[in-house]
C-alpha positions in Angstrom: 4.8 135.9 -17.5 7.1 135.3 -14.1 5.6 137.5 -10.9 7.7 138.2 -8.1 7.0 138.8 -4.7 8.6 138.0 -1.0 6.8 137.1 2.4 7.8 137.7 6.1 7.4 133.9 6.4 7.6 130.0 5.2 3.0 129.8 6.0 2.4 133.0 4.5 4.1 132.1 1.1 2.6 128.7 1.3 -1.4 130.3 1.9 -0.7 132.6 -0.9 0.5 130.5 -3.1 -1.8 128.0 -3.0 -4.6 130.8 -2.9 -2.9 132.1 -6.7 -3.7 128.6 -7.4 -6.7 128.0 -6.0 -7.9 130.4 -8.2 -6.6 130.1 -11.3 -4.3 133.5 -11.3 -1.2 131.3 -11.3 -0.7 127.7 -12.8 2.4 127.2 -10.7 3.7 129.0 -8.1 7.3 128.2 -6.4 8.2 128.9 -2.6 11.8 129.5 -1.6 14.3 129.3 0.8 14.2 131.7 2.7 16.7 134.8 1.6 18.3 137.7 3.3 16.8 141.0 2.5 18.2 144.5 3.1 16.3 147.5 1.7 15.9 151.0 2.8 12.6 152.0 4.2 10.9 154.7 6.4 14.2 156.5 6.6 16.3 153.1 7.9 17.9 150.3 6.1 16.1 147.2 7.3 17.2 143.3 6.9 15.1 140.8 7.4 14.5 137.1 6.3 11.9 136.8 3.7 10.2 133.6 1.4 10.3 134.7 -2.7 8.0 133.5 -4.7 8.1 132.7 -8.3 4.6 133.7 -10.1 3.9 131.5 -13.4 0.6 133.1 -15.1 -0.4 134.7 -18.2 0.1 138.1 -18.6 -4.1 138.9 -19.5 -4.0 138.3 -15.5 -1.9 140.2 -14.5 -4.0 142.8 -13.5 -6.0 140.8 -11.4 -3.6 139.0 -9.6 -1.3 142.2 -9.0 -5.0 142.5 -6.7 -5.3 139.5 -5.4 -1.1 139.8 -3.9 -2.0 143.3 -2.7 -5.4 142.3 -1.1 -3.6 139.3 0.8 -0.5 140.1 1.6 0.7 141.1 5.1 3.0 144.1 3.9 2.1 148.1 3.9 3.8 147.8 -0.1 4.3 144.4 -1.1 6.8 143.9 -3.8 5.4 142.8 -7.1 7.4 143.0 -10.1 5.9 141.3 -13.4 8.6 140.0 -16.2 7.6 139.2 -19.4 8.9 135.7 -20.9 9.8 135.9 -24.5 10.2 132.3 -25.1 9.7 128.9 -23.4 8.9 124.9 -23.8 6.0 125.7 -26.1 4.1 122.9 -24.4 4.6 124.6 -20.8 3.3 127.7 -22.0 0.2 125.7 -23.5 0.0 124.6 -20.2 0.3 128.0 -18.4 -2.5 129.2 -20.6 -4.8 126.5 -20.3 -4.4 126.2 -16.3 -5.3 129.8 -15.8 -8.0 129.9 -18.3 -10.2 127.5 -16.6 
């Protein structure tokens, strides 16, 4: 499973990120550049620059690390989407599994 979600800045992704690790609800988790963001909220399209990050888990932790994001991150409603991989290197998807079973 791929999770998605941005932060306001570079340190925040990193600290999350490595917190996903930490804890074995992510086996690998990549920062980004940072990205330009425009969205509509409270009434008023915003922009503003923002750090994706690409989630690699299992999707049995899903739950638990959709808590973990919402418990640490600095946004009111963080965005988490959660996509489902139908295929992959057999041997990183082992590897998935085995890093966030342990």
């Amino acid at each position: 499973m791929l999770v998605f979600t941005t932060l306001p800045d570079q340190e925040s992704a990193r600290q999350l990120a490595r917190m996903l690790v930490d804890n074995h609800l992510a086996a690998c988790v990549n920062v980004l550049s940072p990205c330009r963001s425009i969205y509509f909220w409270q009434g008023a399209t915003e922009e503003d620059e923002e750090f994706p990050l690409i989630i690699k888990t299992h999707a049995e932790h899903y739950a638990a690390l959709e808590n973990f994001i919402r418990t640490h991150h600095p946004y009111e409603l963080p965005e988490i989407l959660a996509v489902e991989t139908a295929q992959g290197l057999p041997e990183y998807i082992h590897w998935v599994h085995q890093t966030t079973h342990l």
